[in-house]
C-alpha positions in Angstrom: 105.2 97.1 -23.4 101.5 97.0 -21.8 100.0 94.0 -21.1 96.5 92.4 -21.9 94.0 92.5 -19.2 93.9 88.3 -20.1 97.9 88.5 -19.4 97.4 90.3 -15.8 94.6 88.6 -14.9 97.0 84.8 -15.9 99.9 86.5 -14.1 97.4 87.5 -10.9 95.8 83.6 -11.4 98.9 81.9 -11.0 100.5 84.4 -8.4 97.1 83.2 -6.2 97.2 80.0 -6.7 101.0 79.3 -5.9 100.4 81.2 -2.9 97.1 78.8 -2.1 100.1 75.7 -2.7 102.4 77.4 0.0 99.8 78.5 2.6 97.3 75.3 2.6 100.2 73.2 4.4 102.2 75.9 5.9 101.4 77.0 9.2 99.9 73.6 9.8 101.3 72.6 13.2 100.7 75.8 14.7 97.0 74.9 14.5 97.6 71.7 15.8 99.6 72.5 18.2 98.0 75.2 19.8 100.3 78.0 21.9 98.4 78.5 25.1 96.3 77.0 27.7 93.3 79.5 26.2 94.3 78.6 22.9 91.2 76.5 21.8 91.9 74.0 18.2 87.8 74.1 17.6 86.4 76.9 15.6 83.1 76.3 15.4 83.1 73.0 16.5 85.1 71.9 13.6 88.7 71.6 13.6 91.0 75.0 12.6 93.2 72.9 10.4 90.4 71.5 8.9 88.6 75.1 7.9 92.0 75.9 7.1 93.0 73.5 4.6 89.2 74.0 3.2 89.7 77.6 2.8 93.1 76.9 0.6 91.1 74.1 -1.5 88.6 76.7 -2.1 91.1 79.4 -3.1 92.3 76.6 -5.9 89.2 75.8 -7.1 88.6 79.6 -7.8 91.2 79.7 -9.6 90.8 76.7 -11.5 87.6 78.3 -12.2 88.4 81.9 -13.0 90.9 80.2 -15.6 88.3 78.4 -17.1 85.9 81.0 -17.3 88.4 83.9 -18.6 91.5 82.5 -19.8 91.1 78.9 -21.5 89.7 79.2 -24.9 88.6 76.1 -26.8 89.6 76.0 -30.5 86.4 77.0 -32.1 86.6 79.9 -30.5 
C-alpha cells in the first residue's frame, strides 16, 4: 500500500522533529564542559550551547512551519 506524498512528508515531519526534542538537550555538557586545554566554548564569540540549543529551536520551528504550510488544512478547505 503506497503512501501519499502528505503521509511521507507527516511521517518525515515528525521523524525531524522528535529527533530536534532528543538532540537540543543531548550532548549538552559536552559543550559545557569542554575536553581539552585547546578546546575553546566560544564560537563566534557566542556561546556553543547557546548556537546549539538555537539551531534545535530553529529545526522545530521548521517543522511547526512546514506542518502548517503542507499538512494542516482548515475546514473550509
Amino acid at each position: 500500500m503506497a503512501q501519499r506524498p502528505s503521509q511521507r512528508l507527516g511521517v518525515f515531519l515528525v521523524a525531524l522533529f522528535a529527533l530536534a526534542l532528543l538532540m537540543g538537550p543531548g550532548p549538552g555538557v559536552a559543550l559545557i564542559n569542554p575536553s581539552g586545554p585547546g578546546d575553546d566554548p566560544l564560537l563566534w564569540g557566542v556561546p556553543k550551547l547557546y548556537l546549539w540549543g538555537l539551531l534545535w529551536c530553529s529545526v522545530q520551528a521548521g517543522v511547526v512551519a512546514a506542518a502548517a504550510r503542507w499538512l494542516w488544512k482548515g475546514r473550509d478547505e
